[in-house]
Biopython code that builds the backbone (N, CA, C, O; Angstrom):
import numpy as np
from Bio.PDB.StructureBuilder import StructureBuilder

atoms = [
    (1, "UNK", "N", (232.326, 113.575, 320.818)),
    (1, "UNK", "CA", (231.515, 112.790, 319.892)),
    (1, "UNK", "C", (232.370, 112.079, 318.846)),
    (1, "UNK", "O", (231.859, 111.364, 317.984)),
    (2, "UNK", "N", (233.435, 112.251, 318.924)),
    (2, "UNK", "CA", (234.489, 111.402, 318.308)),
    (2, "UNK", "C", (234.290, 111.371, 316.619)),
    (2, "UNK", "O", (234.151, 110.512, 315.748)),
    (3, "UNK", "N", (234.400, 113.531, 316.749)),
    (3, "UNK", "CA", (234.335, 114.008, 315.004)),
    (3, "UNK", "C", (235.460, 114.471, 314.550)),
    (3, "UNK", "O", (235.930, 114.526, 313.413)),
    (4, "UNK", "N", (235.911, 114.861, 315.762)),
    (4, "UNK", "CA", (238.125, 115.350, 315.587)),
    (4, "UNK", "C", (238.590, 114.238, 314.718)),
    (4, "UNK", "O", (238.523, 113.041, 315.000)),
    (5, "UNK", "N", (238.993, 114.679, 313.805)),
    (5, "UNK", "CA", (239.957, 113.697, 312.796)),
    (5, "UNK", "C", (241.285, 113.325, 313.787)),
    (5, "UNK", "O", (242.194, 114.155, 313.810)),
    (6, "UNK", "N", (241.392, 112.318, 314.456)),
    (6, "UNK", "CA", (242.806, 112.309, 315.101)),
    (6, "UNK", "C", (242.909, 110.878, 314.304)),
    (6, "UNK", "O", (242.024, 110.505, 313.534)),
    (7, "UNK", "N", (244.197, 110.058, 314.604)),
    (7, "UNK", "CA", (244.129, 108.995, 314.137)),
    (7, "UNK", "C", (243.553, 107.773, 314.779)),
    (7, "UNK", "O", (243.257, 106.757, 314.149)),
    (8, "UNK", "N", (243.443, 107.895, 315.776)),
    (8, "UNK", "CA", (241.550, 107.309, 316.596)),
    (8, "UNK", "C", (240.748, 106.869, 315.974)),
    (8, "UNK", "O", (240.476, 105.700, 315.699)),
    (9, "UNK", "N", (239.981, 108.494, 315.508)),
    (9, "UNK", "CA", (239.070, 108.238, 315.096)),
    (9, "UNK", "C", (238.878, 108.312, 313.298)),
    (9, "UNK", "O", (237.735, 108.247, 312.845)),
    (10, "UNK", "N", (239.855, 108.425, 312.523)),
    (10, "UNK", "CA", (240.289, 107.862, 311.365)),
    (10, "UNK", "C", (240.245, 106.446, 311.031)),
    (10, "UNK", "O", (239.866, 105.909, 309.990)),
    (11, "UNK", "N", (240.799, 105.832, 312.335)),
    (11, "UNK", "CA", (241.117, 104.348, 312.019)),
    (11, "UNK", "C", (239.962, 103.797, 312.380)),
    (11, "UNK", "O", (239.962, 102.705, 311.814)),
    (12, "UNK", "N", (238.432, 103.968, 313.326)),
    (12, "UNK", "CA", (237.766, 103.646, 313.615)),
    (12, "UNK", "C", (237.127, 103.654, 312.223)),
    (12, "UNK", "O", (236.968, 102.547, 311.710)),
    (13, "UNK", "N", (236.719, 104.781, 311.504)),
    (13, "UNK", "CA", (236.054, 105.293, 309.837)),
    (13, "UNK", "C", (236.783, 104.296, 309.246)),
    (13, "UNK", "O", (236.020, 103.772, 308.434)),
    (14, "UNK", "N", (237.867, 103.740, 309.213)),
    (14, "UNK", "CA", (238.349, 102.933, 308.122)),
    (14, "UNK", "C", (239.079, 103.797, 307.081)),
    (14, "UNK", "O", (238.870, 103.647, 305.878)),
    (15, "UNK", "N", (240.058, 104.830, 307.637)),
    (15, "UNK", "CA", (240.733, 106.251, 306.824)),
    (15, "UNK", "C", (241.576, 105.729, 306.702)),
    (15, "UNK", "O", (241.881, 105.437, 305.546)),
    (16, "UNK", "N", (242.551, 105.253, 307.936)),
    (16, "UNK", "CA", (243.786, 105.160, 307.988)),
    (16, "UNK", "C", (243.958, 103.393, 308.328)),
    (16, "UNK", "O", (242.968, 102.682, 308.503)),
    (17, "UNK", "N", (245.071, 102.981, 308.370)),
    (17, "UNK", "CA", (245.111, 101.461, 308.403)),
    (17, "UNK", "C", (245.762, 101.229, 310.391)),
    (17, "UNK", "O", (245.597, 100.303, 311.184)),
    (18, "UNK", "N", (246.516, 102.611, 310.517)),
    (18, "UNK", "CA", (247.262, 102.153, 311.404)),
    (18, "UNK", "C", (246.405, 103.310, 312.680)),
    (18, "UNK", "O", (245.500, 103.989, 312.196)),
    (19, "UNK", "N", (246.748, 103.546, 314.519)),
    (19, "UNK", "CA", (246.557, 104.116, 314.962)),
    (19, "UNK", "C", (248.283, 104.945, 315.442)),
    (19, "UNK", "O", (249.194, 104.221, 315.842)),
    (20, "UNK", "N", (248.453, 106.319, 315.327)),
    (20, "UNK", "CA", (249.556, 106.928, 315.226)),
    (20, "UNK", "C", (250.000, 107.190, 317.028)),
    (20, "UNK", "O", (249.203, 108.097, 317.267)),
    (21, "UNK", "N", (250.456, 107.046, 317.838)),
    (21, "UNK", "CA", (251.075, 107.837, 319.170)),
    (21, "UNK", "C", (250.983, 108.769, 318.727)),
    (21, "UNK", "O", (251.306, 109.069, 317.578)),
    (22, "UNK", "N", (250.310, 109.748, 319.909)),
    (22, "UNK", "CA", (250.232, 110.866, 320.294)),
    (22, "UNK", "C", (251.532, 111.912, 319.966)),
    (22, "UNK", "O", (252.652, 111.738, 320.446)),
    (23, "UNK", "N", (251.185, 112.987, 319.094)),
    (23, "UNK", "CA", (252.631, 113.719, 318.669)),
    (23, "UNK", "C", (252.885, 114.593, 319.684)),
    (23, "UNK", "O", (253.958, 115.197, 319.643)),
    (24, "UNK", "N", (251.924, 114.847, 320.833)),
    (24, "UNK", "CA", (252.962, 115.880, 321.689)),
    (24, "UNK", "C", (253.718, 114.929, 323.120)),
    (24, "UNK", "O", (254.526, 115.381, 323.931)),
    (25, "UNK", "N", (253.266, 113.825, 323.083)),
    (25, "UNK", "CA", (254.075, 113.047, 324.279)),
    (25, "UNK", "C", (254.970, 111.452, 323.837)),
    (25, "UNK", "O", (255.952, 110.859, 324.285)),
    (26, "UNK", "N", (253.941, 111.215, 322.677)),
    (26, "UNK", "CA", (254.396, 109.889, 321.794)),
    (26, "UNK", "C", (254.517, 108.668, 323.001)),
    (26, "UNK", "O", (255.544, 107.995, 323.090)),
    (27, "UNK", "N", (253.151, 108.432, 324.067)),
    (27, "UNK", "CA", (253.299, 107.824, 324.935)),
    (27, "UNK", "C", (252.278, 107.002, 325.158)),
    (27, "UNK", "O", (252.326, 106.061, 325.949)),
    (28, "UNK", "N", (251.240, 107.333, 324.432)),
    (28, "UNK", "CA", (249.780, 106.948, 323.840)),
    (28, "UNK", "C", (249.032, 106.820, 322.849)),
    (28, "UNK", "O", (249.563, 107.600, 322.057)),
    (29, "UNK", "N", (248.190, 106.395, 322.344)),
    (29, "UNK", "CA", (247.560, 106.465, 321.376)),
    (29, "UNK", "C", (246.687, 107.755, 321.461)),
    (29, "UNK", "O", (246.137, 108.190, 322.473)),
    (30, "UNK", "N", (246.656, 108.474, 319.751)),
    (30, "UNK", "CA", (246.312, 109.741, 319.611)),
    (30, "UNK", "C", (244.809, 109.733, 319.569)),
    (30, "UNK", "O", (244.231, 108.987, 318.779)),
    (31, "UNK", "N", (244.129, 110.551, 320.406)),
    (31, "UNK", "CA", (242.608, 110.996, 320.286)),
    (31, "UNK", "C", (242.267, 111.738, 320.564)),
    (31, "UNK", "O", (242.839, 111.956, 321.632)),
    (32, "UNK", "N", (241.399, 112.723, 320.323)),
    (32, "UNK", "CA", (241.135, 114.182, 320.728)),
    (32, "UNK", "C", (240.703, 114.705, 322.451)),
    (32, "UNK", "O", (240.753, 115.909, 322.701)),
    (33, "UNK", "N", (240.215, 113.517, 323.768)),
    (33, "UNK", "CA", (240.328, 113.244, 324.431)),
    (33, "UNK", "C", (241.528, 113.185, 325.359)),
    (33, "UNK", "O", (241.708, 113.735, 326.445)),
    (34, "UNK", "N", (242.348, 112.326, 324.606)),
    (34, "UNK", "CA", (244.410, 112.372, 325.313)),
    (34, "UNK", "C", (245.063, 113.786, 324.860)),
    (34, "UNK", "O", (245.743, 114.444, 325.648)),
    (35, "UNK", "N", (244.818, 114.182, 323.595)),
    (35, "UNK", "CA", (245.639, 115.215, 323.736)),
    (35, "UNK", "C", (245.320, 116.580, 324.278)),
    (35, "UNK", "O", (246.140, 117.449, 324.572)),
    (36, "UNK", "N", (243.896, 116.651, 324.376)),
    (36, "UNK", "CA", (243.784, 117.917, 325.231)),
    (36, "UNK", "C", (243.069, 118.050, 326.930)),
    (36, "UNK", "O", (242.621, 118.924, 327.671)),
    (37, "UNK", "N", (243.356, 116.334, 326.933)),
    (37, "UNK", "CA", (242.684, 115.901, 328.926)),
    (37, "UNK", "C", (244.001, 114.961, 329.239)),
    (37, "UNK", "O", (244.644, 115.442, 330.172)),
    (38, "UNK", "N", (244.400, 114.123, 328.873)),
    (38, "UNK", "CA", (245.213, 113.419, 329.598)),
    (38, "UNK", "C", (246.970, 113.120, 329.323)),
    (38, "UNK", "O", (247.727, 112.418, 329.993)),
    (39, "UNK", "N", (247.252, 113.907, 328.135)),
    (39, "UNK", "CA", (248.245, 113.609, 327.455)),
    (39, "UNK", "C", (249.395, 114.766, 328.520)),
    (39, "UNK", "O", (249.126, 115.856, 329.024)),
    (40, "UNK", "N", (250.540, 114.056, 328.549)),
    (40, "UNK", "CA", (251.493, 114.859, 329.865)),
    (40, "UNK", "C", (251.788, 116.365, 329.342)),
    (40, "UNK", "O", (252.393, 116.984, 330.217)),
    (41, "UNK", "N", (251.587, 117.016, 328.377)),
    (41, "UNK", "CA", (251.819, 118.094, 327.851)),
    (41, "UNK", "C", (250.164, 118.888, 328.139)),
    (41, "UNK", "O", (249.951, 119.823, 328.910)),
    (42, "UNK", "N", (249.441, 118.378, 327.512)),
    (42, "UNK", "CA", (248.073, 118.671, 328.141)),
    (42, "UNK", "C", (247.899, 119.302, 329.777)),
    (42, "UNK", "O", (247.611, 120.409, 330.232)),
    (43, "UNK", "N", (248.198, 118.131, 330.297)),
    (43, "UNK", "CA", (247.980, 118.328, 331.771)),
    (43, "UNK", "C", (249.102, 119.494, 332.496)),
    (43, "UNK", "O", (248.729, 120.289, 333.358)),
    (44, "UNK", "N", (250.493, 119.428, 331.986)),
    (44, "UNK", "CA", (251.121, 120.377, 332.505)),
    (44, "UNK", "C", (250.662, 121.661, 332.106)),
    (44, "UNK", "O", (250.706, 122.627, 332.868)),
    (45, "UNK", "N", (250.067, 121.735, 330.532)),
    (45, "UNK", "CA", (249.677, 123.289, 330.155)),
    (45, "UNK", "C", (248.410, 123.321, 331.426)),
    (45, "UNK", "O", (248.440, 124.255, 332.228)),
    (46, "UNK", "N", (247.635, 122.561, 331.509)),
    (46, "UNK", "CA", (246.331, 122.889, 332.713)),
    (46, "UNK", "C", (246.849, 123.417, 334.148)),
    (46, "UNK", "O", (246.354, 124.324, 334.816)),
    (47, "UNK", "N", (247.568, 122.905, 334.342)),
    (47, "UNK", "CA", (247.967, 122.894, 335.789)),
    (47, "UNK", "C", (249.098, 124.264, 335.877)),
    (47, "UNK", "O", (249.404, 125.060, 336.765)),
    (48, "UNK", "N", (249.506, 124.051, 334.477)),
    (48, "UNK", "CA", (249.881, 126.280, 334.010)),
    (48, "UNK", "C", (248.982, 127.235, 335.016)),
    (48, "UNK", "O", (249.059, 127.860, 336.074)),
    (49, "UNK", "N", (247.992, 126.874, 333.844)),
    (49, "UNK", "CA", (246.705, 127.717, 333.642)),
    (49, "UNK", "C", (246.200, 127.880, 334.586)),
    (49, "UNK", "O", (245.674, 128.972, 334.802)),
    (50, "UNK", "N", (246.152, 126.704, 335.664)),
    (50, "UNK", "CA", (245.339, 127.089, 337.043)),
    (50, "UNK", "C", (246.084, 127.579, 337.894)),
    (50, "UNK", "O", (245.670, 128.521, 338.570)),
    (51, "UNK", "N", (246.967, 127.226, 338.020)),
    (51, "UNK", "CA", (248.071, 128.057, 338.594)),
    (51, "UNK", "C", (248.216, 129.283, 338.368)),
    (51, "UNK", "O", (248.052, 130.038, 339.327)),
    (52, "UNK", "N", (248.566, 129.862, 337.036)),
    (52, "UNK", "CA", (248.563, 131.460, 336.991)),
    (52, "UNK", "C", (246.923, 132.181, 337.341)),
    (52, "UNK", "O", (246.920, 133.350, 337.726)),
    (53, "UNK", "N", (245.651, 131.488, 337.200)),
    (53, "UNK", "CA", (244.673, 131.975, 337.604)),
    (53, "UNK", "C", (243.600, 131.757, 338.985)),
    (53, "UNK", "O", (242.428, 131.822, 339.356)),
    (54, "UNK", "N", (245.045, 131.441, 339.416)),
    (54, "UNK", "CA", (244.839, 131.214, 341.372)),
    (54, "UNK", "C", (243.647, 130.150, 341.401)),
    (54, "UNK", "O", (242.799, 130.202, 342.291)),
    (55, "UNK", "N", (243.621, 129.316, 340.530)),
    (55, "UNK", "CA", (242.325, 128.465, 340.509)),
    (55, "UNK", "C", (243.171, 126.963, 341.257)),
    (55, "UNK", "O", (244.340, 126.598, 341.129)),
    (56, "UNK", "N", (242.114, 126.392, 341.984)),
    (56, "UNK", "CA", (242.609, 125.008, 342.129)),
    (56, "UNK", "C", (243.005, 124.041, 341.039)),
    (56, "UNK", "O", (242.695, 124.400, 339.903)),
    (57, "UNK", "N", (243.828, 122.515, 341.200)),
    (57, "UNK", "CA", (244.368, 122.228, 339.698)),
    (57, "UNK", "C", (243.384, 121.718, 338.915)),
    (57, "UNK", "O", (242.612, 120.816, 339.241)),
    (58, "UNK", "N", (243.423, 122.464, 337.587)),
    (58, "UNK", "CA", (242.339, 121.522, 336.640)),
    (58, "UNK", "C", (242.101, 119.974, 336.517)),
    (58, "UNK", "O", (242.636, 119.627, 335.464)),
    (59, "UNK", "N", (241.727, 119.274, 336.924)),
    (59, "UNK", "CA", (241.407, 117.662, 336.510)),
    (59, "UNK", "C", (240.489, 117.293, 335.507)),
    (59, "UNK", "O", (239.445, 117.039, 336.108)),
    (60, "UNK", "N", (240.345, 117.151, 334.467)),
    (60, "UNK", "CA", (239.541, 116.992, 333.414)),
    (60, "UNK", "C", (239.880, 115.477, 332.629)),
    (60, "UNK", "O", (240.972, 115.125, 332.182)),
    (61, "UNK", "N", (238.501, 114.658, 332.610)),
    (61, "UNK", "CA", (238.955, 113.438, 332.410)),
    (61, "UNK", "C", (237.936, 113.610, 330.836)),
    (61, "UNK", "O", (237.898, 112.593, 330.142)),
    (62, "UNK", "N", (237.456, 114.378, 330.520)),
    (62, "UNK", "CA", (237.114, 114.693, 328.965)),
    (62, "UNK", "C", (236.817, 116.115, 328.564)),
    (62, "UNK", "O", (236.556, 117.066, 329.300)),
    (63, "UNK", "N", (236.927, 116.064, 327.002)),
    (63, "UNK", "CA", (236.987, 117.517, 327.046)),
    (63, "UNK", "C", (235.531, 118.441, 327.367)),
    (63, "UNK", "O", (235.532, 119.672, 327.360)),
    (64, "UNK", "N", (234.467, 117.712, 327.610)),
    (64, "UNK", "CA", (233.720, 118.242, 328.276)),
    (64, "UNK", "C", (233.762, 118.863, 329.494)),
    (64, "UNK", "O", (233.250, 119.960, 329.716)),
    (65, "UNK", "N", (234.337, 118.217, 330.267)),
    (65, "UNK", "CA", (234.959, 119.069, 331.546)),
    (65, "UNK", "C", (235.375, 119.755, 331.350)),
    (65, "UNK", "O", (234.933, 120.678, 332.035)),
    (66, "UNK", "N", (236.322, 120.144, 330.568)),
    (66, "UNK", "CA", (237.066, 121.469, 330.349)),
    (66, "UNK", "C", (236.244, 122.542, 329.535)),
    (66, "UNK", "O", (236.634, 123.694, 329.342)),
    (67, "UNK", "N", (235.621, 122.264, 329.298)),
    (67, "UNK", "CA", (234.472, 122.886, 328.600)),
    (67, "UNK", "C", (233.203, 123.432, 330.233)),
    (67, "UNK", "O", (232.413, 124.361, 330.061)),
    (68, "UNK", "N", (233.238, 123.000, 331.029)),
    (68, "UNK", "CA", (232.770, 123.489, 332.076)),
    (68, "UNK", "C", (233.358, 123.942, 333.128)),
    (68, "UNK", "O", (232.652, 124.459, 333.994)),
    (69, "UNK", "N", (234.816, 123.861, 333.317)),
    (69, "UNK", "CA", (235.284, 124.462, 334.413)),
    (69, "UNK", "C", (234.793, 125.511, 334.716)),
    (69, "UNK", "O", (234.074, 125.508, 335.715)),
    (70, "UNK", "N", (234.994, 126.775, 333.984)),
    (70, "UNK", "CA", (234.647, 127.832, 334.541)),
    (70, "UNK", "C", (233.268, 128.001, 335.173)),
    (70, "UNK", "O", (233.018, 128.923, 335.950)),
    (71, "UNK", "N", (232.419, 127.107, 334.819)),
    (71, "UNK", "CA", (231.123, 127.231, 336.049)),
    (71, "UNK", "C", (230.822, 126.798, 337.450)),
    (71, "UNK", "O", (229.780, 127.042, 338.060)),
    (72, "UNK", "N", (231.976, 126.050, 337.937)),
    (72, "UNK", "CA", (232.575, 125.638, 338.446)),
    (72, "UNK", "C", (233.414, 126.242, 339.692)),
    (72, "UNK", "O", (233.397, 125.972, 340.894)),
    (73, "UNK", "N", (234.140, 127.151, 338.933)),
    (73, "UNK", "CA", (235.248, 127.731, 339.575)),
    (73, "UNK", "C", (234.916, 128.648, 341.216)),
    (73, "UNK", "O", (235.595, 128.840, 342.224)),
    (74, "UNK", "N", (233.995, 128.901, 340.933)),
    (74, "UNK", "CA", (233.085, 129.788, 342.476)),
    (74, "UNK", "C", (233.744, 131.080, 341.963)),
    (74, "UNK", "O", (234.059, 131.734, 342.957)),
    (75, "UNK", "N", (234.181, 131.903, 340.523)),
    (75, "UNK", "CA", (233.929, 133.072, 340.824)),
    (75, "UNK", "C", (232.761, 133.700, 339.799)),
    (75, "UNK", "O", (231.921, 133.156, 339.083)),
    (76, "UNK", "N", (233.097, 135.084, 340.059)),
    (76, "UNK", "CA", (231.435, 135.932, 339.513)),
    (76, "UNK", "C", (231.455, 135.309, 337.261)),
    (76, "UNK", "O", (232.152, 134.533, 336.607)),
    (77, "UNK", "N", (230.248, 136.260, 336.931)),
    (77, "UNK", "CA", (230.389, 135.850, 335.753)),
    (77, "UNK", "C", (231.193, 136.278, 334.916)),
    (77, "UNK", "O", (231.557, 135.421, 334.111)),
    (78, "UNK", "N", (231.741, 137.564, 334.748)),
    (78, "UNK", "CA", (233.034, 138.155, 333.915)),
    (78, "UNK", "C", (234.144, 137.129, 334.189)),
    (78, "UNK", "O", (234.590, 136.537, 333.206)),
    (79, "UNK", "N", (234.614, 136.863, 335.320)),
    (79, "UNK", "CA", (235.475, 136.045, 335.465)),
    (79, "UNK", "C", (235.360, 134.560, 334.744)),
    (79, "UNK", "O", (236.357, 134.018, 334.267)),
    (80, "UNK", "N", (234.277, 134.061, 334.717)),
    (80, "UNK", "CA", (233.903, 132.759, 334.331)),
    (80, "UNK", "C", (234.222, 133.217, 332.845)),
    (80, "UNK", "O", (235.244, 132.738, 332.355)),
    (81, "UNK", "N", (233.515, 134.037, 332.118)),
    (81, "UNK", "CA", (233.635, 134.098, 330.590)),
    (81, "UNK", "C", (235.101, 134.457, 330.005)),
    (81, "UNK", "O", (235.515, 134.127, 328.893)),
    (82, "UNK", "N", (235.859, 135.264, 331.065)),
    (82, "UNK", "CA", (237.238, 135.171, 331.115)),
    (82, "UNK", "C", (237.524, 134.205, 330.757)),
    (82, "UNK", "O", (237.690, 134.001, 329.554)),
    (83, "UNK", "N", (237.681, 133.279, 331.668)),
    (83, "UNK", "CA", (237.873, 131.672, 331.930)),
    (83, "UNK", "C", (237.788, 131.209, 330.900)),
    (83, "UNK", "O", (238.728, 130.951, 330.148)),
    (84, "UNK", "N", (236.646, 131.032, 330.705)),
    (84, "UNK", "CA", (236.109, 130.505, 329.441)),
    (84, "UNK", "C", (236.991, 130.595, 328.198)),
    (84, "UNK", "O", (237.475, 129.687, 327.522)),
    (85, "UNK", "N", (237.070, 131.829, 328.077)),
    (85, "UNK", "CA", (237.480, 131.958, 326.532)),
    (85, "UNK", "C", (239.514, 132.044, 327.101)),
    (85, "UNK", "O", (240.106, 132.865, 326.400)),
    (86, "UNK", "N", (240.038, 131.652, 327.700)),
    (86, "UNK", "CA", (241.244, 131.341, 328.336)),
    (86, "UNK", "C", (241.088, 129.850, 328.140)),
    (86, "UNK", "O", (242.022, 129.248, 327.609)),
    (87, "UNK", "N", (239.946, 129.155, 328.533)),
    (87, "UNK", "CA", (240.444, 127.607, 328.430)),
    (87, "UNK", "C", (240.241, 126.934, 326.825)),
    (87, "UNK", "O", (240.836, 125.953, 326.379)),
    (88, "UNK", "N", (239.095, 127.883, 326.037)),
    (88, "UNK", "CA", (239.340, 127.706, 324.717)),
    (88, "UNK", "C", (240.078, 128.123, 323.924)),
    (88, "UNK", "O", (240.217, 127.620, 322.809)),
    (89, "UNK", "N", (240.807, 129.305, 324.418)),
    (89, "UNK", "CA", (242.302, 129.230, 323.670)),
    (89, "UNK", "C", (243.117, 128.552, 324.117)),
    (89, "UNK", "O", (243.916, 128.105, 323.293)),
    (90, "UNK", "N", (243.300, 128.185, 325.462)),
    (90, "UNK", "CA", (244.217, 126.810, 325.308)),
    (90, "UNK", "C", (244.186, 125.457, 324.696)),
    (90, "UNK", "O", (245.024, 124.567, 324.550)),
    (91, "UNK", "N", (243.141, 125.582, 324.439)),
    (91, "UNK", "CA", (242.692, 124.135, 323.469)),
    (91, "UNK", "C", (243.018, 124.045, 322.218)),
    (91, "UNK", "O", (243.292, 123.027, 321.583)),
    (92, "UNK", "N", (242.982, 125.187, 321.849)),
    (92, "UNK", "CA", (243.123, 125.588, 320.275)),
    (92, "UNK", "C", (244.821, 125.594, 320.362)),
    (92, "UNK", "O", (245.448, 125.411, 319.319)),
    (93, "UNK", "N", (245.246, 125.721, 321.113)),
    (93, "UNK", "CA", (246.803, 126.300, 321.363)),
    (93, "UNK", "C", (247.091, 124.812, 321.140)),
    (93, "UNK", "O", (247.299, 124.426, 319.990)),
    (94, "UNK", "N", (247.118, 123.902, 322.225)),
    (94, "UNK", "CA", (247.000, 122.596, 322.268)),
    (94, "UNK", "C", (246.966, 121.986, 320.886)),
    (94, "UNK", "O", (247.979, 121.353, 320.590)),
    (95, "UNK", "N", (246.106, 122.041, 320.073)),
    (95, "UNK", "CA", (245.169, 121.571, 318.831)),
    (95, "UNK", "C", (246.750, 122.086, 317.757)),
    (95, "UNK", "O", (247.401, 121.319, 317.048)),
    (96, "UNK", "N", (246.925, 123.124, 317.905)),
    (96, "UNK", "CA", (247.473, 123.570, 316.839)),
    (96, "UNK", "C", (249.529, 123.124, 317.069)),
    (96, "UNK", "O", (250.398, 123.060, 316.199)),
    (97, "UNK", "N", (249.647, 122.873, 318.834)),
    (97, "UNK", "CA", (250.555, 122.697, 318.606)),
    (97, "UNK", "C", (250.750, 121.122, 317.790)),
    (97, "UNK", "O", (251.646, 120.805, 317.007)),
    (98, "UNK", "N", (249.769, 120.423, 318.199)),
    (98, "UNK", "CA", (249.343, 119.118, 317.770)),
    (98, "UNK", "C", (249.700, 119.153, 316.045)),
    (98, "UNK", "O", (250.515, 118.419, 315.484)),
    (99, "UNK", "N", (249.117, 119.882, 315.599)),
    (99, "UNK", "CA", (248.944, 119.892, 314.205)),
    (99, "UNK", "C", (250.359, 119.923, 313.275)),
    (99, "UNK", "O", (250.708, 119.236, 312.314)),
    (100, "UNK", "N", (251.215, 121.378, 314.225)),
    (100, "UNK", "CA", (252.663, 121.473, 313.727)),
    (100, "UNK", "C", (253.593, 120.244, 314.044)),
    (100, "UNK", "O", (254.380, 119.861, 313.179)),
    (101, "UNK", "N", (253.532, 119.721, 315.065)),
    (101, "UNK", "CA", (254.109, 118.188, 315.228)),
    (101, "UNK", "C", (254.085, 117.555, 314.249)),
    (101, "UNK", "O", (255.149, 117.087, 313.844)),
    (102, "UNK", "N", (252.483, 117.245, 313.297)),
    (102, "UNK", "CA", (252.353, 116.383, 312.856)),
    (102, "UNK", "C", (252.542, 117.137, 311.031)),
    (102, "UNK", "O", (252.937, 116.323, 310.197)),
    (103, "UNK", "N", (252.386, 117.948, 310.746)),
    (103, "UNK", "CA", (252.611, 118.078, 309.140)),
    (103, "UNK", "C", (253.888, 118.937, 309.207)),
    (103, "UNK", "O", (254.497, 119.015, 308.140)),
    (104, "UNK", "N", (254.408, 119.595, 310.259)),
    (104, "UNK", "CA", (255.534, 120.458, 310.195)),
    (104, "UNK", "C", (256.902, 119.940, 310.777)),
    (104, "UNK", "O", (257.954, 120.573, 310.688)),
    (105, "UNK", "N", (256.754, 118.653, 311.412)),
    (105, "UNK", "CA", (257.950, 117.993, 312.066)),
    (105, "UNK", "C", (258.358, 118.737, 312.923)),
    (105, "UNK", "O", (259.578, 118.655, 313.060)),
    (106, "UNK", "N", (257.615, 119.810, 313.916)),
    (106, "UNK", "CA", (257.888, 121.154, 314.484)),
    (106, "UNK", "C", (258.128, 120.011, 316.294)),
    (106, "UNK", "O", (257.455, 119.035, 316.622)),
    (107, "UNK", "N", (259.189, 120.601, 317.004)),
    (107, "UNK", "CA", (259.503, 120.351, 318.443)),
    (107, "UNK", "C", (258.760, 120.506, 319.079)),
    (107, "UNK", "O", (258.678, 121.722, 319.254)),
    (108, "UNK", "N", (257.697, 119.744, 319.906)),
    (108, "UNK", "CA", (256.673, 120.221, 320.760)),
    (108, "UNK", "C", (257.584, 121.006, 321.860)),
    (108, "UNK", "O", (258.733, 120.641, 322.108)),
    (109, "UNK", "N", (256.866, 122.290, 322.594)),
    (109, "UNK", "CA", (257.379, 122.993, 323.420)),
    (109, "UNK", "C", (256.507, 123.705, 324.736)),
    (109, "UNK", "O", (256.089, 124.863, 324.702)),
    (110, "UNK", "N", (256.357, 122.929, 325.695)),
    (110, "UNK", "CA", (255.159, 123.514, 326.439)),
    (110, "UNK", "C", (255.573, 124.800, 326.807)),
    (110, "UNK", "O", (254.612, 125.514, 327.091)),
    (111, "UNK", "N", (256.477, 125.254, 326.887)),
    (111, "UNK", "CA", (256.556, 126.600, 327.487)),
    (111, "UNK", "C", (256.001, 127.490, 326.113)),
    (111, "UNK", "O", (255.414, 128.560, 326.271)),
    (112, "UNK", "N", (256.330, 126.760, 324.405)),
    (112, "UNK", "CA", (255.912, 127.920, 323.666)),
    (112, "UNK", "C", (254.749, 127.526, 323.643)),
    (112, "UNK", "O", (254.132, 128.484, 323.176)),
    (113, "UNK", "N", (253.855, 126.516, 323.901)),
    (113, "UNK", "CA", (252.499, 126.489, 323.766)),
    (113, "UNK", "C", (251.804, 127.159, 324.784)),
    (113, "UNK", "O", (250.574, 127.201, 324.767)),
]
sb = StructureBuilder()
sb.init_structure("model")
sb.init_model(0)
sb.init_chain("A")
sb.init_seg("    ")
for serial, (resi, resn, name, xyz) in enumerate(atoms, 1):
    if name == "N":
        sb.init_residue(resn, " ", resi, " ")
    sb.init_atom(name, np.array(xyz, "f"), 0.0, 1.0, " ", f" {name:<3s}", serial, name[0])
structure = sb.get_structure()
């Protein structure tokens, strides 16, 4: 719904003057959309994730999708809520490495994210 403060949707509000590249790939323009569906750090943490949980590869073209995989996935419901709360901590993981990039001048690092 385009309520994530990124610089997107800052500059759309009339916050900011400029739109910033993306701080974990600096290859795109930043929006809450690229950095946790399409941004190359994004997608490699997904394709982690499905990988270590024998799942086929995540493809998520918004974060709504990722917000439904696990119903998805064809297994039982413990597993799904597993899932679940596995793909919302990766988001948050995502989110936060985002954040240290940007006020901490911190090295993005997919292996530490």
């Amino acid at each position: 719904m385009d309520r994530i403060a990124t610089s997107d949707a800052l500059f759309k509000r009339n916050v900011v003057n400029e739109i910033i590249w993306c701080p974990l790939c600096e290859g795109e323009k930043e929006s809450a959309v690229h950095v946790l569906t399409s941004c190359y750090v994004a997608t490699v943490i997904w394709q982690f994730i499905s990988s270590w949980c024998g799942l086929n590869p995540v493809y998520a073209f918004d974060v709504r999708d990722l917000l439904k995989i696990h119903l998805t996935c064809g297994v039982d419901k413990i597993k799904q809520k597993a899932l679940q709360a596995l793909i919302l901590t990766t988001c948050w993981c995502i989110w936060k490495a985002r954040n240290e990039a940007i006020f901490d001048n911190k090295r993005v690092s997919v292996n530490r994210i």
